[in-house]
N, C-alpha and C positions, 0 to 999 in steps of 0.2 A: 749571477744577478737575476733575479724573479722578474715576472712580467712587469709587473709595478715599477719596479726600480727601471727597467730598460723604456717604458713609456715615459717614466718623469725626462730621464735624461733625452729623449728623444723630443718630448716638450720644448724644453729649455734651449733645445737646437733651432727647433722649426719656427719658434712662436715668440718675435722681437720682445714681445714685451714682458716674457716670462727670463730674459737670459741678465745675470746682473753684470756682466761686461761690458763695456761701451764696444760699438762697433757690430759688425755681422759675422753670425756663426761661419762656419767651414760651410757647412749646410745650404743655408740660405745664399751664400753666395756664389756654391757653384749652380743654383737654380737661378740666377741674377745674369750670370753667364751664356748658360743653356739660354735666358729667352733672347737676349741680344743675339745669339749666335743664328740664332730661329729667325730674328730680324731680318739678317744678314744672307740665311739662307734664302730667304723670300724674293730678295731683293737681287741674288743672283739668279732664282728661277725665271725672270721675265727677261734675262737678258739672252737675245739671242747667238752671241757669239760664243756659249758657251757650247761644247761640246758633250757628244752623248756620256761618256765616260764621265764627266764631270755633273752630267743631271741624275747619272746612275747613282752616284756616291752623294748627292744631296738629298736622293731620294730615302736612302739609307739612312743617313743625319735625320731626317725630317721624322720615318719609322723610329727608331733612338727616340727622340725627343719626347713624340708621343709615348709609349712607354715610357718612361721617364717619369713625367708628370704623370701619368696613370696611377703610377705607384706611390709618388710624393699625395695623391689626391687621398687616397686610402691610407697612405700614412698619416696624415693630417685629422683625418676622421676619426682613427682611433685615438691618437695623442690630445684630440681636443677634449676627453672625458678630464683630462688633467685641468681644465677651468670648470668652478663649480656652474655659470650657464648653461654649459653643455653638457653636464653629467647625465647619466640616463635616456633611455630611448626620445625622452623629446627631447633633452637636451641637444641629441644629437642631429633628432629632426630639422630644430633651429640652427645648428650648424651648417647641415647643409645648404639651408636656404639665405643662409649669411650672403653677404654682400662677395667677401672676399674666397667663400666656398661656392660660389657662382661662379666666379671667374675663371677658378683654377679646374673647372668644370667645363666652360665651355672653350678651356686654351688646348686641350686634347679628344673633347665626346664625339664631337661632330667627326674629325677625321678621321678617328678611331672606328667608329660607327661604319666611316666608308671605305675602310682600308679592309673589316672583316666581309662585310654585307654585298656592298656596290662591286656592277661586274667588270669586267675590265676597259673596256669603252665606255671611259666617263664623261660623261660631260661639261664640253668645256664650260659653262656656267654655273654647274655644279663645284668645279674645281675654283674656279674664281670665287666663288661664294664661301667656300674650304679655306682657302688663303686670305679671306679680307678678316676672318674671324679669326685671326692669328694675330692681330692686332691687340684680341680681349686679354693676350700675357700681358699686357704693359701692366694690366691693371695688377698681377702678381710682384711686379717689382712696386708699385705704390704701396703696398706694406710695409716694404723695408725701409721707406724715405718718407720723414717728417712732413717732407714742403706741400705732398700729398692730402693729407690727413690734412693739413691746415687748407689748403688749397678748396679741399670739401667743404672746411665748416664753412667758408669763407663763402662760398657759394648757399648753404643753408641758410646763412645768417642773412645773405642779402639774397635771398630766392624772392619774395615779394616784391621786391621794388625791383629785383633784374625782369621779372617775368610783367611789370606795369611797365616797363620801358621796352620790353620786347615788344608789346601789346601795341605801343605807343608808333613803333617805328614798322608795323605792317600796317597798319592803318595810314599809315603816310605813303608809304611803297606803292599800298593800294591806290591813291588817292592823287597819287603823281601819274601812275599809270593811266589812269582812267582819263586823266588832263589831258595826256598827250595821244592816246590814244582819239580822244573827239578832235584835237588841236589837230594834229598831223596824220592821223590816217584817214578820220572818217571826212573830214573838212579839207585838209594839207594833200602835199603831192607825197607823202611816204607811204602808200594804202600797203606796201610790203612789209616795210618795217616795221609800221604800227596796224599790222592786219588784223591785229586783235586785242584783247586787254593781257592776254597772257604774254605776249609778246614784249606788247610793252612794260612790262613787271619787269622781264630783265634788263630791259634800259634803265627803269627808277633803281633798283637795288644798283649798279654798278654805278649811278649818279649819285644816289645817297649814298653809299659805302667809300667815295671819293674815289673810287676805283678810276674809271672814266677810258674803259677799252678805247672807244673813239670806233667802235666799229657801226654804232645806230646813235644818230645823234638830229634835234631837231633842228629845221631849217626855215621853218616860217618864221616871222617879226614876235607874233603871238607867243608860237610854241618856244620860243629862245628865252623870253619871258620868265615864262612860267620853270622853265629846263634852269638858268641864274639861279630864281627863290627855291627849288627845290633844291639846288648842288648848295645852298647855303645851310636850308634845314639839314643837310646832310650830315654836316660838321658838326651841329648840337646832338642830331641823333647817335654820333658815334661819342661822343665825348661823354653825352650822359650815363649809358651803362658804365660805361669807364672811370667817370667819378663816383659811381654808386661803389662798385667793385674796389677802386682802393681804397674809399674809406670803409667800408666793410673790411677788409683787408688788414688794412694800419688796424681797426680795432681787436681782431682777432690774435694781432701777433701781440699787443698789449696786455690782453686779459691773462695771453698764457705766458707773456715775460714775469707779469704781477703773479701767476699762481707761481710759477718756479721760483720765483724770488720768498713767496710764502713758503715753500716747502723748503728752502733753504734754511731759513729763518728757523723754522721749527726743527729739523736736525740740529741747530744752532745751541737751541735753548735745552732739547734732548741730551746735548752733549755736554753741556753746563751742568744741566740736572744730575746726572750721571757723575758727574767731575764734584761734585758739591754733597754729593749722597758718597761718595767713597772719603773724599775729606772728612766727613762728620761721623763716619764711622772709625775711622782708624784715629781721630780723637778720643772719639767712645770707648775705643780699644785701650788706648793708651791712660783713659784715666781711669778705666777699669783697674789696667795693671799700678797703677799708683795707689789705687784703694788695697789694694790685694797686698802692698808691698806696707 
């Protein structure tokens, strides 16, 4: 098999939308595997009942993985000359700087980086820092799942009005706060609770998000008042992004039920054409040989 031929096929492995199968490669799914397991190792390393022999052998896993991905990352970089985007030195520039060559970038560099470089006494908030970035693989398995990709546009399409409703509800946070902050701490008997505007911000956000810990809450006549109309605004502010978001949503899954349904359509009529171009030829045939006879 020549280089060419071992990249295409290595393509069609890596790269969901180059394989004409339904379902995922061998490939892509034990890399789908690997990050769950990754999850999973994470999630046993903060637990403290686990034993040294047991953090030895996760440490090992964790080494593994990275490798792993180091090499799927350079595998990927080579195989993406097989999209004509990527072809050539900038092609491949823009690949790296791709969305989903970012990710698979920062799901190994960082620990990589600290596993050759950093000394043995590391610190622990450097390690903390190492482990929360371990989170960026999820974004590896969103190439292999639709709901993903829809999930983006869906957010693209309604980015304007999510980020005026975003706008909308710190300006209220802000604005609850500030009430109760004059209401109850500079005026009221809470000068603790509400000792500041910042303070009070986490009381508005957990009153407007209908949260309602109940751990800081107002006790003047005034401040109770005001604390009602705000826990009321609440429920518009949470309900508006929310209407924005599914109907952006519903429309997203329409536009591409209606293209799928076009591209149905059009294989439809291709295979008609096709069925009607061989009919009229083996007429053609057949009255040729009648002329002939």
């Amino acid at each position: 098999m020549t280089q060419m031929g071992l990249r295409k096929r290595l393509y069609t492995q890596m790269e969901p939308t180059a394989r004409e199968k339904t379902g995922l490669s061998p490939f892509n799914l034990f890399i789908i595997i690997l990050v769950l397991l990754s999850f999973l190792a994470l999630a046993l390393e903060t637990e403290p009942a686990m034993g040294d022999a047991w953090m030895r052998a996760i440490d090992v896993f964790n080494v593994a993985i990275i490798v792993i991905f180091a090499l799927e990352y350079l595998l990927r970089l080579w195989v993406a000359g097989e999209n004509p985007e990527y072809r050539g030195v900038r092609g491949r520039v823009r690949y790296v700087f791709s969305g989903y060559a970012l990710a698979d970038l920062v799901a190994f560099l960082p620990e990589l980086l600290w596993i050759l470089l950093a000394p043995d006494d590391a610190s622990a908030q450097i390690v903390m820092v190492l482990r929360v970035l371990r989170l960026a693989r999820l974004a590896k398995i969103s190439r292999f799942i639709p709901a993903f990709d829809v999930l983006g546009a869906t957010l693209s399409r309604a980015g304007q009005q999510l980020f005026t409703t975003l706008a909308m509800a710190m300006a209220l946070v802000y604005i609850s706060a500030v009430l109760l902050y004059f209401v109850e701490g500079v005026g009221g008997e809470q000068q603790e609770n509400f000792a500041s505007i910042p303070r009070a911000i986490w009381w508005a956000i957990a009153t407007l998000t209908t949260v309602g810990y109940g751990d800081v809450y107002p006790i003047t006549p005034l401040g109770r008042v005001f604390a009602s109309v705000i826990a009321i605004a609440g429920i518009g502010m949470v309900a508006l992004p929310a209407g924005v978001f599914a109907s952006a949503f519903s429309d997203e899954i329409r536009e591409r039920e209606a293209a799928k349904q076009e591209r149905r359509e059009q294989a439809l009529e291709r295979r008609v054409a096709r069925i009607e171009a061989a009919e009229l030829e083996e007429e053609s045939a057949d009255a040729s040989d009648e002329d002939s006879r």
